[in-house]
C-alpha positions as CSV (number, residue, x, y, z in Angstrom):
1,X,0.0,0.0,0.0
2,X,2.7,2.1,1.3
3,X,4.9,1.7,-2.4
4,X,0.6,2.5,-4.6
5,X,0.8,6.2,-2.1
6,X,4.6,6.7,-2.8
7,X,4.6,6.0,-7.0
8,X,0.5,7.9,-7.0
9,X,2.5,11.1,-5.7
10,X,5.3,10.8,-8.1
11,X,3.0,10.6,-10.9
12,X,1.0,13.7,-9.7
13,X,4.3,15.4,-8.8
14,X,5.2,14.3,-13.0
15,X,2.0,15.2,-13.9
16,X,2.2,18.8,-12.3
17,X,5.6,19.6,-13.5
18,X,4.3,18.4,-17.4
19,X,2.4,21.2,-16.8
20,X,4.2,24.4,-15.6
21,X,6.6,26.0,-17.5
22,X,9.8,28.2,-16.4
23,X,7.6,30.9,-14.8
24,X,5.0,28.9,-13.2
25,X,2.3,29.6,-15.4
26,X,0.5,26.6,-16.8
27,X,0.9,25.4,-20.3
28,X,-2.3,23.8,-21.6
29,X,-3.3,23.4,-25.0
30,X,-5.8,25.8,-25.7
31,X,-9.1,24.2,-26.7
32,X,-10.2,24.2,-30.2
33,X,-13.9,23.7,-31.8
34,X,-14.5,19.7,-32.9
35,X,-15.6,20.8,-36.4
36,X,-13.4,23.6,-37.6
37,X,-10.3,23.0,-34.9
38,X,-10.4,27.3,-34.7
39,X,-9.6,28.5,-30.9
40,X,-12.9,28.1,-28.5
41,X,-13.8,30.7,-27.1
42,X,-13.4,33.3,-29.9
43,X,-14.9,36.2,-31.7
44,X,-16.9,36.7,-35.0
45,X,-20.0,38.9,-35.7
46,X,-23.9,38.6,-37.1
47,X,-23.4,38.4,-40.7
48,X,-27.2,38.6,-41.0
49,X,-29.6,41.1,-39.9
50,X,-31.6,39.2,-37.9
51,X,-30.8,35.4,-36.6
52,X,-32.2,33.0,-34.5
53,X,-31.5,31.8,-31.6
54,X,-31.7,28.2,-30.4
55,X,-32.5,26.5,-27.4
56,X,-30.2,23.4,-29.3
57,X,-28.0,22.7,-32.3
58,X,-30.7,21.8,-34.9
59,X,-34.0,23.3,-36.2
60,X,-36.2,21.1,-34.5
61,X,-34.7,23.1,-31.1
62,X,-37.2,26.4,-29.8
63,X,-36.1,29.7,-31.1
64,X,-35.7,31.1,-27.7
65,X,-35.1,34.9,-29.4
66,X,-33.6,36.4,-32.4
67,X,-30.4,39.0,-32.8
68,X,-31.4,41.9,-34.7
69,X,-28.3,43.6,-35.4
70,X,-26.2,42.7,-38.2
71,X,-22.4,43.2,-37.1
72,X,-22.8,42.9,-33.8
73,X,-20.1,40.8,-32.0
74,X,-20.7,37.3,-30.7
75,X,-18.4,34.9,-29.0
76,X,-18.3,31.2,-30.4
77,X,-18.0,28.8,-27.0
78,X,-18.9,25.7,-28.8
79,X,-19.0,23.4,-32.4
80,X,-21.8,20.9,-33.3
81,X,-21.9,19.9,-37.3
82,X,-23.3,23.6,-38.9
83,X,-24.0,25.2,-35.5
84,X,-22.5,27.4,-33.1
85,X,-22.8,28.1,-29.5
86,X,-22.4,32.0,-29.2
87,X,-23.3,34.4,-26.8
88,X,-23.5,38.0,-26.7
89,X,-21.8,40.6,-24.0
90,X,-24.5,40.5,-21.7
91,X,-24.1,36.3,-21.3
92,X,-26.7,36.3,-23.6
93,X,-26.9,33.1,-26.3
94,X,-27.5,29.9,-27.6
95,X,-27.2,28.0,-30.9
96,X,-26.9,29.8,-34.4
97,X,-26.9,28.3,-38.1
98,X,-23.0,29.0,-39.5
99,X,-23.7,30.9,-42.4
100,X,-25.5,33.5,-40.1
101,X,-22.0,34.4,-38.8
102,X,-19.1,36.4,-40.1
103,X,-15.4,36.2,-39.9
104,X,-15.4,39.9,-40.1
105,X,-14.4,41.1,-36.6
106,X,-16.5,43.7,-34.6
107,X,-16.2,45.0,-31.5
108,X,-18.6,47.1,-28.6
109,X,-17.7,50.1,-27.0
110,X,-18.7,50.1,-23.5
111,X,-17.8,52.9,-21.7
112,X,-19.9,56.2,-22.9
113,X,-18.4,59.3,-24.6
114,X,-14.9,57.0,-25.1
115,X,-12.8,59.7,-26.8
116,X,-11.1,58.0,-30.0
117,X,-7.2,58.8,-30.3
118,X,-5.5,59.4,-33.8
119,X,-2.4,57.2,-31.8
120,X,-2.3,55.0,-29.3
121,X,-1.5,57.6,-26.7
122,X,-3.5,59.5,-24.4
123,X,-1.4,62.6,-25.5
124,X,-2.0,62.0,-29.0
125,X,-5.5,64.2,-30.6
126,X,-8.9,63.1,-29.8
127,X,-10.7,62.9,-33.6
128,X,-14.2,61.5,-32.1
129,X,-16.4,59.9,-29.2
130,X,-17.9,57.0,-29.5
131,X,-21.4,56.4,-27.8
132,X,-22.0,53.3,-25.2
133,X,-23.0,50.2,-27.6
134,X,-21.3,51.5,-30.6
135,X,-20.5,48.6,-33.0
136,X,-17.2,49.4,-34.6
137,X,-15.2,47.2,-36.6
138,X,-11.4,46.2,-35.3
139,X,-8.5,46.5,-36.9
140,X,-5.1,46.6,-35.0
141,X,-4.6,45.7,-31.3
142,X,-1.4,45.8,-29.5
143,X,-1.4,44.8,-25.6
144,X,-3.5,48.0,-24.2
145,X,-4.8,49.3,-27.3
146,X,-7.0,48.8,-30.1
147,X,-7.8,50.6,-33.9
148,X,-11.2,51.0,-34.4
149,X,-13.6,52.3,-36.8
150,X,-17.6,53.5,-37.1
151,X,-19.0,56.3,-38.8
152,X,-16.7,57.4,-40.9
153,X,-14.3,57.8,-38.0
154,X,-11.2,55.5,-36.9
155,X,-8.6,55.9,-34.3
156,X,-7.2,54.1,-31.4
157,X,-9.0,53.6,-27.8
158,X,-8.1,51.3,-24.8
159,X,-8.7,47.7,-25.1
160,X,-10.4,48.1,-21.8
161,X,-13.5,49.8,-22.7
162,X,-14.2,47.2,-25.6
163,X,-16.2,43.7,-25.7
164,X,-15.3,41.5,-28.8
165,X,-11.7,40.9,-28.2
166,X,-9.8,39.6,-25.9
167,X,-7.6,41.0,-23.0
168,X,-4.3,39.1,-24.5
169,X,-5.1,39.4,-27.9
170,X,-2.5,41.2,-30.6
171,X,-3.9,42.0,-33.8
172,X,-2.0,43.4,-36.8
């Protein structure tokens, strides 16, 4: 019994180690969708104007309620065959046909009156403010900032007042 405890804690001690790197920090594989092997979670946006919603991955599932804003971003949690688990920045979601979806990344602003920067400095000129629950599309993001653009206008504002990408996320 004594030699099961003693080789059970080397294995876990193994097992641990496997999994922290130089710095401590955990490596683990990140986890990827079964159908398109793409990064789970991640972002995309409504392709359509309206979609439905689904209680399950198939037609035969209750439309619980419909998006009605084309562009807006969603964030894919999970893959079954043509369907995608997504849900919207309020926790929000459920199961959406594929070709509703976009590749095409969008973001939200959430923080009201967020000046827009012509560089990513605070310093740099303000050329607009963007309203809470503005849908802009994303270009560039470095670690604090990102590009964005709406209306006509584009610029650079913290990463920290958008919804649609994600905290470590570099873009070019």
């Amino acid at each position: 019994m004594t030699i099961f405890r003693g080789s059970r804690r080397v294995f876990l001690a193994l097992s641990a180690g496997a999994l922290l790197c130089a710095g401590g920090v955990a490596l683990a594989e990140p986890k990827r969708g079964v159908v398109t092997n793409l990064p789970l979670p991640r972002y995309v946006s409504m392709k359509a104007n309206e979609g439905n919603v689904r209680r399950g991955p198939s037609l035969t599932h209750r439309i619980d309620w419909v998006f009605k804003r084309r562009d807006m971003p969603l964030q894919i949690t999970a893959e079954h065959g043509h369907w995608r688990k997504v849900r919207d920045r309020d926790g929000a979601g459920g199961w959406v046909h594929y070709a509703l979806l976009s590749g095409v990344r969008t973001v939200l602003v959430e923080k009201e009156m967020t000046p827009v920067y012509t560089r990513p400095d605070l310093a740099s000129q303000i050329s607009a403010h963007f309203e809470t629950g503005v849908v802009a599309r994303l270009g560039a993001c470095s670690e604090n900032w990102c590009r964005i653009s709406a209306g006509g206008y584009r610029g650079w504002v913290p990463k920290s007042v958008l919804w649609g990408v994600g905290a470590e996320e570099i873009r070019e």
